[in-house]
ROFI-996706 format. One record per residue (C-alpha): z, y negated, x; residue in one letter. Coordinates in steps of 0.1 Angstrom, whole numbers, plus 2048, in hexadecimal, padded with zeros to 3 digits. Example, Ala and Ser with C-alpha at 12.3 -4.5 7.8 and 13.67 -1.06 7.14 Angstrom:
84E82D87BA 84780B889S 
% end
This chain:
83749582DX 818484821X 803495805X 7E148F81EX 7FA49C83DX 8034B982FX 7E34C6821X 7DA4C3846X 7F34DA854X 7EF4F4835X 7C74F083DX 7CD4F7866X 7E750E85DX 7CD523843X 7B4524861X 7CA53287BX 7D754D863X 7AF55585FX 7AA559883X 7C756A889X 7C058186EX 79D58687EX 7A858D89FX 7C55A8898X 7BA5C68A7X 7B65E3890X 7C5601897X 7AC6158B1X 7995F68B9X 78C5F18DBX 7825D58EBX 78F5B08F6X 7A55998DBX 7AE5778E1X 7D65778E4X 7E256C8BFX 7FE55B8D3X 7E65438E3X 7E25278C8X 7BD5178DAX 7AF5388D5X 7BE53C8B4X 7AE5178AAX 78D51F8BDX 78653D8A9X 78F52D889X 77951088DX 75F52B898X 75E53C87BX 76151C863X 74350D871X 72B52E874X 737539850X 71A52483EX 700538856X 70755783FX 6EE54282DX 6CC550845X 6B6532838X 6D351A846X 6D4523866X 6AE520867X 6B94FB85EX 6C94F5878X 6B54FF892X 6BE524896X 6985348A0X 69855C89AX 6915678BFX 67257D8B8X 67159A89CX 6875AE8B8X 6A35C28ABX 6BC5BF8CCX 6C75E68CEX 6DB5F28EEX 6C1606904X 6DE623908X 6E26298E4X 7046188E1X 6FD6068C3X 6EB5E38B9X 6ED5BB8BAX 6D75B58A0X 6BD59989AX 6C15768B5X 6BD5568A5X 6C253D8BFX 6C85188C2X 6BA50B8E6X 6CF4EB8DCX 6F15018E2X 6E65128FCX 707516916X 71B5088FCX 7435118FFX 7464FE8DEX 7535148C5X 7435018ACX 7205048BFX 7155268C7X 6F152E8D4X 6ED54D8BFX 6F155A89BX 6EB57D89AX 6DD58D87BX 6DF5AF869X 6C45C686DX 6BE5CE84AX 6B25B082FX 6C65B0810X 6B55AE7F1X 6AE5877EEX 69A595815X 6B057F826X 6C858D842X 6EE58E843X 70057D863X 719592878X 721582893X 71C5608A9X 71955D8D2X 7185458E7X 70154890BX 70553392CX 6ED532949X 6F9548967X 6FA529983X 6EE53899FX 6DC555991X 6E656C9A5X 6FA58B990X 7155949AAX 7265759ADX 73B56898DX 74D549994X 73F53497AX 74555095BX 74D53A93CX 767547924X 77053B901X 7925488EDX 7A155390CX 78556D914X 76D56E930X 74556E927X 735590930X 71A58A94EX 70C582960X 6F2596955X 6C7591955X 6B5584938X 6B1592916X 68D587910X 66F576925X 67C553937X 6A255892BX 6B855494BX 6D156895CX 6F255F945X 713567939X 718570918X 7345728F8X 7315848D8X 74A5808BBX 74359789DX 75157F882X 73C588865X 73D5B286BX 7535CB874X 74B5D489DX 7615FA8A2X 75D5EF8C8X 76E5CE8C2X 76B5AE8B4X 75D59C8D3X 7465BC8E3X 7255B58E8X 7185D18D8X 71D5E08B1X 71B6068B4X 71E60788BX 6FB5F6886X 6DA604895X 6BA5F7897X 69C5FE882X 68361B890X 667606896X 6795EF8AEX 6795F98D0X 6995F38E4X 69A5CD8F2X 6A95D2918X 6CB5C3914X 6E05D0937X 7085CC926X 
% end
């Protein structure tokens, strides 16, 4: 086998170890997993997390067009834990690319440099007709279904459908919940209304 062939293999073959590493449920998880057996999924996630991994890097995302949505800390009204800080890139907005998601969500506490750390990406699409009982246009991505329909998040945001994937922090509720019971909001943020 060709030298340039077989890096290619050992470099796809690298990735979907990562992302099946990165889905395997850990004992007591909850939550929905992309089946490991499925190798789309598998390639999805890895090119998901190859191309997000440079947003670690706060001032790069700013780059490329990531805006921080407001100085609102997303918290879950009912006290079941937090999303963190929206940056969000219109440009990708009902994006099923993996390599495109809309959102980059950030930490809620700077680190020292005051920059903060990424934890997860999502990707939002437009609800079609807007109406929240009917669902026949949910998106999915690595074999999972998009949460939603649900109302908007902020002023002018449409009804949409919505998936999280924790790639950068450890989620107890799951990899691909929308909400992070280990993180909480600072005190001086109110709750932002967020229905899932």
């Amino acid at each position: 086998m060709p030298a340039r062939s077989l890096k290619t293999v050992l470099a796809c073959a690298a990735a979907v170890s990562l992302a099946l590493a990165a889905v395997a449920p850990a004992h007591g998880v909850e939550g929905p997993a992309p089946d490991p057996r499925d190798p789309k999924a598998m390639r999805d996630m890895a090119t998901a997390i190859a191309v997000t991994a440079r947003y670690a890097d706060e001032r790069q995302a700013l780059r490329d067009g990531y805006v921080p949505h407001g100085t609102e800390c997303m918290s879950n009204p009912f006290g079941v834990g937090s999303m963190g800080y929206h940056y969000v890139k219109q440009a990708n907005w009902g994006s099923t690319d993996p390599s495109r998601p809309t959102a980059l969500l950030y930490s809620t506490e700077k680190n020292k440099n005051g920059r903060r750390k990424l934890q997860a990406v999502e990707w939002m699409a437009t609800d079609r007709d807007q109406d929240l009982k009917t669902t026949d246009d949910r998106p999915s991505m690595f074999g999972l279904p998009f949460d939603g329909p649900m109302p908007g998040h902020w002023a002018g945001m449409p009804k949409h459908y919505d998936l999280h994937m924790w790639a950068y922090a450890k989620n107890p509720a799951g990899r691909f919940h929308n909400w992070n019971p280990a993180l909480t909001c600072p005190k001086t943020t109110a709750p932002a209304p967020h229905p899932h």
